[in-house]
C-alpha beads as a LAMMPS data file, in Angstrom:
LAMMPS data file: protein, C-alpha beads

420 atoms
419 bonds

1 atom types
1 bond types

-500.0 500.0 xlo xhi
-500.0 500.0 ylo yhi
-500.0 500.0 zlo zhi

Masses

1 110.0

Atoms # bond

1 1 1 266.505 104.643 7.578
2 1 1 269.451 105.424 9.800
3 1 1 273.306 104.996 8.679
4 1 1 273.061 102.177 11.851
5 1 1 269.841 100.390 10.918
6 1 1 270.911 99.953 6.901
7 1 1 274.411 98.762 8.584
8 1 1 273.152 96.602 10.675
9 1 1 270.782 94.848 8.502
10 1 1 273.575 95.596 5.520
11 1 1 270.964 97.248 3.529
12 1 1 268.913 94.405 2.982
13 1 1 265.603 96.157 4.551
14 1 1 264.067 98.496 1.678
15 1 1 265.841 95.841 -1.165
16 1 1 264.229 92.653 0.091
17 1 1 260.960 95.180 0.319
18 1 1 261.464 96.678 -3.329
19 1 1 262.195 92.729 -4.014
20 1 1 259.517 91.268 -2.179
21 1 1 256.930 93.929 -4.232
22 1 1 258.258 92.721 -7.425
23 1 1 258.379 88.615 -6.359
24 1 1 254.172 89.276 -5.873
25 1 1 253.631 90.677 -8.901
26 1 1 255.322 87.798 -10.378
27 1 1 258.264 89.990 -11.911
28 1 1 261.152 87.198 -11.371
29 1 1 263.948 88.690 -13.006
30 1 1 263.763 91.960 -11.408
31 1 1 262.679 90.584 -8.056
32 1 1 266.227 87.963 -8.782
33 1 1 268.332 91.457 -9.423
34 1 1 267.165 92.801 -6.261
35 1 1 267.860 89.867 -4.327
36 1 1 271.011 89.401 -5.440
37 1 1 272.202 92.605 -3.737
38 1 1 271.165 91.109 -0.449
39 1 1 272.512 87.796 -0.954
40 1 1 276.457 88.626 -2.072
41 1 1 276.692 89.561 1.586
42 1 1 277.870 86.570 3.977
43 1 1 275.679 84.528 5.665
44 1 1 275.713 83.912 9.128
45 1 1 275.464 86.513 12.395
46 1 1 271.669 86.005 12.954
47 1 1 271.144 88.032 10.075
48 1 1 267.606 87.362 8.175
49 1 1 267.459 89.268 5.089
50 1 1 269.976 87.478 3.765
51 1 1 268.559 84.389 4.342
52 1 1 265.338 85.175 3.272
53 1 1 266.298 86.778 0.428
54 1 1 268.212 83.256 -0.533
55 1 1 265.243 81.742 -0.148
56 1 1 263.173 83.647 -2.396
57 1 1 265.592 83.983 -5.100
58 1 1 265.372 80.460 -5.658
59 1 1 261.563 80.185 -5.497
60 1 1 261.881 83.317 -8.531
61 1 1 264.072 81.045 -10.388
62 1 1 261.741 78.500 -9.907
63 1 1 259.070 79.979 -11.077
64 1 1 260.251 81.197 -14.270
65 1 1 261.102 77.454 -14.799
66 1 1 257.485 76.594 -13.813
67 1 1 256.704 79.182 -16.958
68 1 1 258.912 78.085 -19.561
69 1 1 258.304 74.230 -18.502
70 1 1 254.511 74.917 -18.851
71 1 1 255.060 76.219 -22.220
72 1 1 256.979 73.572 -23.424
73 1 1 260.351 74.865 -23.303
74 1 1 262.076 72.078 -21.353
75 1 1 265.901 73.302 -22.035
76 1 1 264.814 76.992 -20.942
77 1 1 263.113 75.547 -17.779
78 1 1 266.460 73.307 -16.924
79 1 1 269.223 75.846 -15.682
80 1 1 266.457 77.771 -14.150
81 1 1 265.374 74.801 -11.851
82 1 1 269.082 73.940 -11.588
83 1 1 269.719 77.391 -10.427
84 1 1 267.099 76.927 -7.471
85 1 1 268.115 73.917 -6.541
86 1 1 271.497 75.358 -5.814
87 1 1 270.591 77.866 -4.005
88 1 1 268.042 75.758 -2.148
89 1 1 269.181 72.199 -2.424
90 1 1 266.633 71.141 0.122
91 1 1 263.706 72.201 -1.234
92 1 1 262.330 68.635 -2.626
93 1 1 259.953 70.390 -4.984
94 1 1 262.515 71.806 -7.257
95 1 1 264.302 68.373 -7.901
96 1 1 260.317 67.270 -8.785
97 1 1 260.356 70.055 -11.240
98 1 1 263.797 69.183 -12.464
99 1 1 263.033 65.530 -12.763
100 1 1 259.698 66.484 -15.058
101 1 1 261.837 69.077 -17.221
102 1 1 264.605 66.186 -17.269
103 1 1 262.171 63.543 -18.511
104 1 1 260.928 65.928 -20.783
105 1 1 264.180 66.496 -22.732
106 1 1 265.282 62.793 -22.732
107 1 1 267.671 63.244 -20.397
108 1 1 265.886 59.669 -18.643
109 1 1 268.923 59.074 -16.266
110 1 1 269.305 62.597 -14.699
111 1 1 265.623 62.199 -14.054
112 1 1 265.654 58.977 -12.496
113 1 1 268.476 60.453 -10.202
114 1 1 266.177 63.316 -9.244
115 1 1 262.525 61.596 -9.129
116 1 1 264.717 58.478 -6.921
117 1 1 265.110 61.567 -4.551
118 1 1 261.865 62.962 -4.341
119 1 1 260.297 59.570 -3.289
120 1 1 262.422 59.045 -1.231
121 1 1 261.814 61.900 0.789
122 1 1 258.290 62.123 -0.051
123 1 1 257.568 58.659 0.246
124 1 1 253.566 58.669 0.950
125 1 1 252.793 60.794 -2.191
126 1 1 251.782 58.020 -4.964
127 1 1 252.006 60.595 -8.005
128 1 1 255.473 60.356 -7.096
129 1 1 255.975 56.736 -7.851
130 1 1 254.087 57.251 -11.086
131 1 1 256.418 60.108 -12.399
132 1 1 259.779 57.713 -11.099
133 1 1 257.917 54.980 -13.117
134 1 1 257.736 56.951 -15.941
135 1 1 261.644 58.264 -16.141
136 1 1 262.139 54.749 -15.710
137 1 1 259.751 53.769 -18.294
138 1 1 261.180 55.842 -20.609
139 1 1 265.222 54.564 -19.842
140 1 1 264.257 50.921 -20.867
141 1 1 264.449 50.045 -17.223
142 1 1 260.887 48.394 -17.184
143 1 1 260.952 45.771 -14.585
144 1 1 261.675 48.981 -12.475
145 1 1 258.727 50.762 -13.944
146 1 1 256.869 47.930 -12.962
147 1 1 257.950 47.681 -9.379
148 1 1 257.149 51.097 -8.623
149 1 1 253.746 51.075 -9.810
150 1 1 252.935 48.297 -8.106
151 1 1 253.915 49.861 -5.046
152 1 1 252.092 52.533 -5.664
153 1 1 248.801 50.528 -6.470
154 1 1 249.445 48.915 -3.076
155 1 1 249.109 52.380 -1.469
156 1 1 246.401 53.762 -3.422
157 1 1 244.213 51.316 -5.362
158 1 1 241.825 53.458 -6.693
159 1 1 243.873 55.234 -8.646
160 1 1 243.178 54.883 -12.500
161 1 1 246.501 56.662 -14.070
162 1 1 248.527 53.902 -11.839
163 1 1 246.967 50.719 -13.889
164 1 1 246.950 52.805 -16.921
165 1 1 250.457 53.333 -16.825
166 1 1 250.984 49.654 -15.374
167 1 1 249.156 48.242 -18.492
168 1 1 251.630 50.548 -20.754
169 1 1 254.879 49.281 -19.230
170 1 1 253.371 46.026 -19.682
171 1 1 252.360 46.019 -22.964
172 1 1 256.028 47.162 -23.680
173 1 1 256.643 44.316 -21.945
174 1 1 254.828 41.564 -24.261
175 1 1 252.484 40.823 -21.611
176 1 1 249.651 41.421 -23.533
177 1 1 246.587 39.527 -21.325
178 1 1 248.137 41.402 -17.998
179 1 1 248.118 45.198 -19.942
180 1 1 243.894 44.306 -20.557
181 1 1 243.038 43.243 -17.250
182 1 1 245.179 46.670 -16.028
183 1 1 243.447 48.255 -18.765
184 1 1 240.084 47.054 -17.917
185 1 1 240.662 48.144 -14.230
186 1 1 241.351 51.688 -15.168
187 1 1 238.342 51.746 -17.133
188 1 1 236.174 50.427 -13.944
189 1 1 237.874 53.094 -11.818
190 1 1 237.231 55.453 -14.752
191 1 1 234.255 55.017 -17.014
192 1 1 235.396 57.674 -19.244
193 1 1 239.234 57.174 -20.027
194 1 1 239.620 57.400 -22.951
195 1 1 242.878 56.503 -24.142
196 1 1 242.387 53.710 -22.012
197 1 1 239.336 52.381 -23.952
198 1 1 241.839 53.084 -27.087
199 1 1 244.834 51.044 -25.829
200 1 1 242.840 48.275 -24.353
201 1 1 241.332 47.603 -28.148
202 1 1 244.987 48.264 -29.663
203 1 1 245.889 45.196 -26.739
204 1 1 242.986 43.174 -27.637
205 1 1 243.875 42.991 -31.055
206 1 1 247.603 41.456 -30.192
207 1 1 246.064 38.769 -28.910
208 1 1 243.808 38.506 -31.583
209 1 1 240.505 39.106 -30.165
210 1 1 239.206 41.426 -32.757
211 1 1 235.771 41.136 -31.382
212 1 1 236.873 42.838 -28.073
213 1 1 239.351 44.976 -30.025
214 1 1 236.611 46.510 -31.859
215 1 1 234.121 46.765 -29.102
216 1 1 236.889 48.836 -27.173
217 1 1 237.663 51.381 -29.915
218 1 1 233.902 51.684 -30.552
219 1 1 233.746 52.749 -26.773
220 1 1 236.887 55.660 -27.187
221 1 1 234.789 56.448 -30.970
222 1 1 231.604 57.775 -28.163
223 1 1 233.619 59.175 -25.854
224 1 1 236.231 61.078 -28.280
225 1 1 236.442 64.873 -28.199
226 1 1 235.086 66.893 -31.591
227 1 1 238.602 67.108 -32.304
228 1 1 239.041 65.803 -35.760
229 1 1 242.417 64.038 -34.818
230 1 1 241.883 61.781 -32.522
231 1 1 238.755 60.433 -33.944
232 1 1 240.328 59.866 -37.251
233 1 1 243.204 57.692 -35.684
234 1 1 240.262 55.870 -33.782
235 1 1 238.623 55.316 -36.753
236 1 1 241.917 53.755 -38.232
237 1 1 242.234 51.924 -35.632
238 1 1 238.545 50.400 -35.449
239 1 1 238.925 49.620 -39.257
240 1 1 242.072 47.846 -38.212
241 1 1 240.251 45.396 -35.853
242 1 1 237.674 44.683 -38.599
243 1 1 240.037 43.624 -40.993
244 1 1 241.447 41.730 -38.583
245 1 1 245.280 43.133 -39.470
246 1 1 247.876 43.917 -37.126
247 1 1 250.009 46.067 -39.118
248 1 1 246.563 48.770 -40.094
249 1 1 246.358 48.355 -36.134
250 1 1 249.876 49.616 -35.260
251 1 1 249.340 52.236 -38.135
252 1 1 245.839 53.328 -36.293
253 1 1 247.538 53.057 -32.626
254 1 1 250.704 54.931 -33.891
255 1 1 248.467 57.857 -34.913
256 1 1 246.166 57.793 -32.096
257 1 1 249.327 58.230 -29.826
258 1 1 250.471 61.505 -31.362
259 1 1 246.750 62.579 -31.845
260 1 1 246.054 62.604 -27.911
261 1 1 244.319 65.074 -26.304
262 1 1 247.865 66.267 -24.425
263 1 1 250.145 64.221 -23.635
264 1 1 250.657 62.311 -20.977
265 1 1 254.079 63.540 -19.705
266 1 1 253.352 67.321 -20.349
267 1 1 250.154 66.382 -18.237
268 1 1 252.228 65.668 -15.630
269 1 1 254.171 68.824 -14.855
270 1 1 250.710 70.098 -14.119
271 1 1 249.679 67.875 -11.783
272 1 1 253.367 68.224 -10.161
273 1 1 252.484 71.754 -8.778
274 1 1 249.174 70.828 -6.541
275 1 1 250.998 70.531 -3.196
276 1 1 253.734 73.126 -3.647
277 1 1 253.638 75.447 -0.231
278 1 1 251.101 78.984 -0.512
279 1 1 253.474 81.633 -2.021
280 1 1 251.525 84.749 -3.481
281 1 1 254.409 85.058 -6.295
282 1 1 253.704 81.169 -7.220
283 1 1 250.313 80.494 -7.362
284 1 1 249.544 84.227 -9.140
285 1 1 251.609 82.680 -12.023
286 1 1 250.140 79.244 -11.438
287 1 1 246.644 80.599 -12.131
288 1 1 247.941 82.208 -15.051
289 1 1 249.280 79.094 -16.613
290 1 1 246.031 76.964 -15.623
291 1 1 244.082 79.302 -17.326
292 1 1 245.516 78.798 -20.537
293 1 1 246.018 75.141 -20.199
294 1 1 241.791 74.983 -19.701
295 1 1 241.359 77.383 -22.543
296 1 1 243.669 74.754 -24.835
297 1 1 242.100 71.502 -23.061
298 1 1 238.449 72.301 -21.532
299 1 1 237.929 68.621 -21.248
300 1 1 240.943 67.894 -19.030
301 1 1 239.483 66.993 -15.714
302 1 1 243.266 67.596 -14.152
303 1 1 243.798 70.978 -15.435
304 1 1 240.440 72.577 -13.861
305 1 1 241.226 70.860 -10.878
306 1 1 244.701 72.488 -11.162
307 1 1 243.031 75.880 -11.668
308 1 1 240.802 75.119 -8.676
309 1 1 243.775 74.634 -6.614
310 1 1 245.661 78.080 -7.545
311 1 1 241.947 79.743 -6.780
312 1 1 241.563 77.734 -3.327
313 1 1 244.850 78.746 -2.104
314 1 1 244.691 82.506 -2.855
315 1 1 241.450 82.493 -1.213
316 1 1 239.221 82.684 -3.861
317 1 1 237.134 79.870 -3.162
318 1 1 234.228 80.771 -4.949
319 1 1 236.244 80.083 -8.015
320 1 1 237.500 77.384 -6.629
321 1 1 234.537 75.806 -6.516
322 1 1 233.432 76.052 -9.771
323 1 1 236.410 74.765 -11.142
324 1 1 236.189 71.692 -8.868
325 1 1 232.592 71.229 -9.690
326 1 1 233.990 71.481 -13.266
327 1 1 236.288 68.553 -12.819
328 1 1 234.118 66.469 -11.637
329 1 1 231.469 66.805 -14.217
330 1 1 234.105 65.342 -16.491
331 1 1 235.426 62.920 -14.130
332 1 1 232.870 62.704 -11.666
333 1 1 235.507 60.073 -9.792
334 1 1 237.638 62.325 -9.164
335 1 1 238.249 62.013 -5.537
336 1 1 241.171 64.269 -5.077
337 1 1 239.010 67.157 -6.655
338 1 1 235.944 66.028 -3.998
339 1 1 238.142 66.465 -1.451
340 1 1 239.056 70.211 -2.365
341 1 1 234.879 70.776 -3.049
342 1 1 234.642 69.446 0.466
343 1 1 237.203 71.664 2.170
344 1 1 236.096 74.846 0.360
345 1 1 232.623 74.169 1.277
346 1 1 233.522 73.891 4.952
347 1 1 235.158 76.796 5.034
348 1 1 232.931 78.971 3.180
349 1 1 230.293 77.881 5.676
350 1 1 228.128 75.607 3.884
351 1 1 228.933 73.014 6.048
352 1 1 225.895 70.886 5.357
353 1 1 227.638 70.650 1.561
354 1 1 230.596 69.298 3.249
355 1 1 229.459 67.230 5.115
356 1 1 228.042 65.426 2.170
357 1 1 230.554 65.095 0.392
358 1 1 233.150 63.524 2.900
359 1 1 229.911 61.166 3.923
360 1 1 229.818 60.215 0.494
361 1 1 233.591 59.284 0.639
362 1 1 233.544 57.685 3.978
363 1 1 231.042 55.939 2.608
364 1 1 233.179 54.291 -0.537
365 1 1 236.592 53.110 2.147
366 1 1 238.711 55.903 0.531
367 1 1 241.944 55.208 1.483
368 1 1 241.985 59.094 1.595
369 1 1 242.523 59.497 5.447
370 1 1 241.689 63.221 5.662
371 1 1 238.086 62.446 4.702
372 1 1 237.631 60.648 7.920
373 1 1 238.892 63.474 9.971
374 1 1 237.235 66.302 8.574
375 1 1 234.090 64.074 8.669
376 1 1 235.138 63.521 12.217
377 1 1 235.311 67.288 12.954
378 1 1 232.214 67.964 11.170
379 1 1 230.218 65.592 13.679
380 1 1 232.034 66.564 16.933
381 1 1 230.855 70.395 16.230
382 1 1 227.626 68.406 15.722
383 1 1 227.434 66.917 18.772
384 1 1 227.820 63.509 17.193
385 1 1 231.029 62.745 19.909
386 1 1 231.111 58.804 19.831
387 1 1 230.962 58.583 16.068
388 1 1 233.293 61.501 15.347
389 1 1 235.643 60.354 17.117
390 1 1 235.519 56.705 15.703
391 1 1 236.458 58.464 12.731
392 1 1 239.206 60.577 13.776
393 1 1 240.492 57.098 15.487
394 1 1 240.109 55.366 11.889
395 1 1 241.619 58.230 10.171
396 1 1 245.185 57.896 12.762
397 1 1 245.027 54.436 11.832
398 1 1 245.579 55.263 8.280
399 1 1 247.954 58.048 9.076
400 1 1 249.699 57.932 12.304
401 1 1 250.805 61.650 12.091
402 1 1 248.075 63.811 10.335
403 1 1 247.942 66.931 11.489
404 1 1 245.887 68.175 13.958
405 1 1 244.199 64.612 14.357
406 1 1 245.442 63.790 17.432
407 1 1 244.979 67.060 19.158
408 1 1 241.307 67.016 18.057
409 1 1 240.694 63.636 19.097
410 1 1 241.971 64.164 22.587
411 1 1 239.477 67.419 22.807
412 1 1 236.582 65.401 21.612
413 1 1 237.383 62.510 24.116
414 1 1 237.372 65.274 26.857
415 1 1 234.125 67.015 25.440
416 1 1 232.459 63.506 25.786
417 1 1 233.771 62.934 29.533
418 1 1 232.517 66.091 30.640
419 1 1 235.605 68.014 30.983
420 1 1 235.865 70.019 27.292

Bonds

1 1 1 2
2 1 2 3
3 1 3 4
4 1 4 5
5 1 5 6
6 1 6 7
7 1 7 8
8 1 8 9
9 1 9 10
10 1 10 11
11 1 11 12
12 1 12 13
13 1 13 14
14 1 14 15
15 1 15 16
16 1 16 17
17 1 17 18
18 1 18 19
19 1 19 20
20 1 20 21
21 1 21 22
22 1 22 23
23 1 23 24
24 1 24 25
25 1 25 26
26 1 26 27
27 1 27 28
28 1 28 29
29 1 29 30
30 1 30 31
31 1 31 32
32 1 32 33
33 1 33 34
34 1 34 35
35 1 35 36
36 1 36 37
37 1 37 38
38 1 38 39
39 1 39 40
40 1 40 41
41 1 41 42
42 1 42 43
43 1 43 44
44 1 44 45
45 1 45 46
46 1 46 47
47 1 47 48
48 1 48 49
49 1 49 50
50 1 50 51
51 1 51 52
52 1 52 53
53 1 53 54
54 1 54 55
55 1 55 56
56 1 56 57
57 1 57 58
58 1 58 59
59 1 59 60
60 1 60 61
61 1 61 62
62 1 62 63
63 1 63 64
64 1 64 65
65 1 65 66
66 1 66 67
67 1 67 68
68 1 68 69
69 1 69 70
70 1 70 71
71 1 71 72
72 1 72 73
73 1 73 74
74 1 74 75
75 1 75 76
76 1 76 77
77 1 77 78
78 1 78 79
79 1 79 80
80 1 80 81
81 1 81 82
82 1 82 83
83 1 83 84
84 1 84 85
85 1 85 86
86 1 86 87
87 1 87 88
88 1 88 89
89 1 89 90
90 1 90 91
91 1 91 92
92 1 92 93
93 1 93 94
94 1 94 95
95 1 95 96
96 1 96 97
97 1 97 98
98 1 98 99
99 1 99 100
100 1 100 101
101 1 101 102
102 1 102 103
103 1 103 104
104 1 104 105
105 1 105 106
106 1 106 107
107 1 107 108
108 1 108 109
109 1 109 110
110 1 110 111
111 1 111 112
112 1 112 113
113 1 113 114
114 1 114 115
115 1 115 116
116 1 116 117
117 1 117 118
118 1 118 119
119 1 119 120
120 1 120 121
121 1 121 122
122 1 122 123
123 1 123 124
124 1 124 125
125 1 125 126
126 1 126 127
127 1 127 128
128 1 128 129
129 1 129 130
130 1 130 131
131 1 131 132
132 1 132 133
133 1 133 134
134 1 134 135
135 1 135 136
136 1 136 137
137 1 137 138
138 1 138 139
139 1 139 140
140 1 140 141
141 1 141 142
142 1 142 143
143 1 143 144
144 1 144 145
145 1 145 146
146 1 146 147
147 1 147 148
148 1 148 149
149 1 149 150
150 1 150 151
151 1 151 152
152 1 152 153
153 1 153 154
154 1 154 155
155 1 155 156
156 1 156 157
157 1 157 158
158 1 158 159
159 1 159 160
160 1 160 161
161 1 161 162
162 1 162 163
163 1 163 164
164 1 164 165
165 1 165 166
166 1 166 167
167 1 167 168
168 1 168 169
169 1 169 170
170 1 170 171
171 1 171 172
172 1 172 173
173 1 173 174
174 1 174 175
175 1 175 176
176 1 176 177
177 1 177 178
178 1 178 179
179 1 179 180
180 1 180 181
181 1 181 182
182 1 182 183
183 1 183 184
184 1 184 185
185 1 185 186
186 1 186 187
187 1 187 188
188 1 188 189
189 1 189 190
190 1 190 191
191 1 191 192
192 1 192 193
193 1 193 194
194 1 194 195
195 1 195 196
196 1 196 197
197 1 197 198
198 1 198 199
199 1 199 200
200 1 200 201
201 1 201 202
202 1 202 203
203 1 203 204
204 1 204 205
205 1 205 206
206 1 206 207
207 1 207 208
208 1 208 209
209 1 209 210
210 1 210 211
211 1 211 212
212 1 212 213
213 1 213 214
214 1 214 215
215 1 215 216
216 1 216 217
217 1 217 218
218 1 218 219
219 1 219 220
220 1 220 221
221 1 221 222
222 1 222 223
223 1 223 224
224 1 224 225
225 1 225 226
226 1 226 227
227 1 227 228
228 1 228 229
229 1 229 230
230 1 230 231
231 1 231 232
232 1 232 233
233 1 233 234
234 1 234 235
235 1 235 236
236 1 236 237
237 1 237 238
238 1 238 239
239 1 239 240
240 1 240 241
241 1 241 242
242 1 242 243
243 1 243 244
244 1 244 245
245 1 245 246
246 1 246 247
247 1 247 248
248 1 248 249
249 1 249 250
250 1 250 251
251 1 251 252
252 1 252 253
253 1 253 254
254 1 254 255
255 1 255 256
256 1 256 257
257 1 257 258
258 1 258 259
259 1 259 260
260 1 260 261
261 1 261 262
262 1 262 263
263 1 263 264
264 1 264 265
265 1 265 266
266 1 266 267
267 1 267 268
268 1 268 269
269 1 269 270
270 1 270 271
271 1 271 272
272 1 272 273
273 1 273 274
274 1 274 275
275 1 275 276
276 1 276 277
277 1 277 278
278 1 278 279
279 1 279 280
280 1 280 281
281 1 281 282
282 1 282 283
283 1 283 284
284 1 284 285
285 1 285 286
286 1 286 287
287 1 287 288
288 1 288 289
289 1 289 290
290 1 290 291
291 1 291 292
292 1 292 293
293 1 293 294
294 1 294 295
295 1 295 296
296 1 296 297
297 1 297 298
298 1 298 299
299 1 299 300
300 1 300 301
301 1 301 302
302 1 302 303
303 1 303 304
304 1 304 305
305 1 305 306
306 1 306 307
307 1 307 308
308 1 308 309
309 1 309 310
310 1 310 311
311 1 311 312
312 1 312 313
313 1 313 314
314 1 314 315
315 1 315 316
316 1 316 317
317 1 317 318
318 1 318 319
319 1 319 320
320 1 320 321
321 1 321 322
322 1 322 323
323 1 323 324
324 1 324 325
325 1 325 326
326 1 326 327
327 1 327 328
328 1 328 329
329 1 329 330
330 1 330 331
331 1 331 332
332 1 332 333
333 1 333 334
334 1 334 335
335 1 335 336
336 1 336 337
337 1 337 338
338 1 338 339
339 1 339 340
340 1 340 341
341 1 341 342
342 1 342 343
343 1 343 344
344 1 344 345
345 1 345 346
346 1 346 347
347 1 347 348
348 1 348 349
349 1 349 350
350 1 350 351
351 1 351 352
352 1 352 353
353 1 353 354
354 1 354 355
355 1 355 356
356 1 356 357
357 1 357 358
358 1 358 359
359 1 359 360
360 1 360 361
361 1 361 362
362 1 362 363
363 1 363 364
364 1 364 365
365 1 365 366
366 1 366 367
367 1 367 368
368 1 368 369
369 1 369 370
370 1 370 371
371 1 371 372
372 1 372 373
373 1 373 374
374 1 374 375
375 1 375 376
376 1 376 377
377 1 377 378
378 1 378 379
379 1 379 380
380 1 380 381
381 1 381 382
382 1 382 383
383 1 383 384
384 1 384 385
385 1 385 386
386 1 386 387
387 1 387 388
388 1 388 389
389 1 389 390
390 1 390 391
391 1 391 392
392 1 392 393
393 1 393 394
394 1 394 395
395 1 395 396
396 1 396 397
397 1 397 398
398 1 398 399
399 1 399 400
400 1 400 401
401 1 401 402
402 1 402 403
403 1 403 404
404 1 404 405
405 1 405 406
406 1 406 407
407 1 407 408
408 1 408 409
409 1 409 410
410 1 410 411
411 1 411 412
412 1 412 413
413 1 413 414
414 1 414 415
415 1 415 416
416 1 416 417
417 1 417 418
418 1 418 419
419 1 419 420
């Protein structure tokens, strides 16, 4: 390089290459080293390694909070994701992941503050209201908690983790025959929940209907993992509802909380990373940490379909599709994870498979709005113009600006006049 060009661009060239290299590989701290030579230079004059390099150093600080949060080291994952947020305050994703690592530490407030922002700014994405609900769960603010779910539920009704969590604030509550019917709705959703099954009995037998109580915990008995642990605490719990005695009940439910499967707000950083932007660095780390989630917890429904998600956005869709297909032999309600079958499908070619699948879908009045439009698009290469676009139509209904909808309607409107 000439003494000009490494003026010019004030040496940032080969460092935010050398730093790039190492940001792939998913070597954060020397990729940060290299991009903090680029970034002590000023901002400003038009100047884009600087910028860039900004950029990226917060998305490496990021990430090694992603790793230490996803091995359970909350107060290691903080300053890292407070370190990326100050060099990129804007990015909403960070002040997700420093909400989760907040609520995490029991630092409840601070992650209120943060999770208040993300909705905000995200306000269409319902796991968002469920993480706010938690923080707020967790402060003692439950009338809050409340609120937000139900806002949420209004968006999304067929969402089981909403009236789970509903039913939990509730029962904190003392509103004992609400948390069973939100309970009970979770189960029809879900079929298979588990701790719902569990906390539905534990609710049944506050309001002493031991019957119900033990016909509940019989139900999370069949469906509980070989795991030893949680199938003791169910068994405490069952012979709690024979006896007929609240306090063997707490003593059965207390156990059966800290003898989950995972719990619930570790879950939840997972399931916090499935619409971050494609970044090579990111999701090579991402598949890393899926991995060993689904080694830990192979009958986690969320973490394959996390996994499945990494896969799908490096472009290996083949494995991608199997760990959908995994997902939904566990959950086989899993509509989120249908979705992502259906796209890979599609663009693998199989588009009979996809087609399918989002007919399937259509067919059940998700409130899902991309399954109408790639439904739509499906039939318009099809030939099928009138109904396609019926469901592109329905699907703008739902969402006023999905992408690409309105472009593709307007094509398949001129295909069917003649002029496309």
């Amino acid at each position: 390089m000439s003494l000009f060009k490494k003026i010019l661009t004030l040496g940032g060239n080969e460092t935010y290459d050398r730093a790039m290299n190492h940001y792939n590989r998913a070597e954060y701290e020397e990729a940060i080293r290299e991009f903090d030579k680029i970034t002590k230079f000023p901002l400003g004059g038009g100047r884009l390694y600087p910028r860039l390099a900004l950029f990226y150093e917060g998305q490496a600080y990021r990430n090694l909070g992603l790793v230490e949060m996803h091995q359970g080291r909350f107060a290691e994952a903080v300053p890292k994701f407070e370190k990326a947020a100050q060099l990129t305050p804007e990015n909403v994703e960070i002040h997700l992941y420093l909400g989760l690592s907040y609520n995490n530490e029991g630092r409840y407030e601070d992650a209120v503050q943060e999770l208040t922002l993300v909705v905000r700014e995200e306000p269409r994405d319902v796991q968002g209201y469920l993480r706010l609900a938690s923080a707020l769960t967790n402060a003692g603010r439950l009338p809050e908690a409340e609120e937000q779910l139900r806002k949420a539920i209004r968006m999304e009704k067929g969402y089981a983790d909403l009236h789970f969590l509903l039913a939990n604030v509730l029962v904190r509550k003392g509103e004992h025959a609400a948390a069973a019917a939100s309970f009970e709705e979770a189960i029809r959703l879900n079929d298979k929940y588990l701790e719902a099954y569990a906390r539905l009995g534990y609710t049944f037998g506050f309001l002493s209907d031991w019957e119900k109580a033990k016909e509940k915990i019989r139900k999370a008995l069949s469906l509980s993992p070989a795991d030893p642990s949680p199938r003791e605490s169910l068994l405490l719990l069952e012979e709690g509802t024979t006896k007929g005695n609240d306090a063997f009940l707490q003593k059965g439910h207390e156990a059966f909380s800290a003898a989950l499967t995972i719990d619930p707000r570790a879950a939840d950083t997972f399931m916090a990373l499935q619409k971050a932007q494609r970044d090579i660095g990111f999701y090579n780390t991402l598949v890393q940490i899926y991995q060993n989630a689904v080694h830990d917890h192979p009958n986690y429904a969320d973490f394959h379909y996390g996994l499945g998600n990494a896969c799908h956005q490096l472009e290996r869709r083949k494995e991608a599709i199997q760990h959908y297909e995994k997902a939904l032999s566990i959950n086989p309600n899993y509509i989120q994870a249908q979705i992502a079958l259906g796209y890979c499908y599609k663009e693998i070619g199989n588009r009979e498979a996809a087609k399918k699948i989002f007919e399937q879908l259509a067919a059940k009045e998700t409130h899902h709005p991309e399954v109408f439009f790639q439904l739509g698009l499906l039939l318009g290469e099809e030939g099928e113009l009138d109904r396609a676009i019926t469901l592109i139509e329905k699907a703008l209904a739902m969402r006023r600006d999905l992408e690409g909808a309105k472009e593709a309607l307007e094509a398949l409107r001129k295909k069917r006049r003649g002029l496309g």
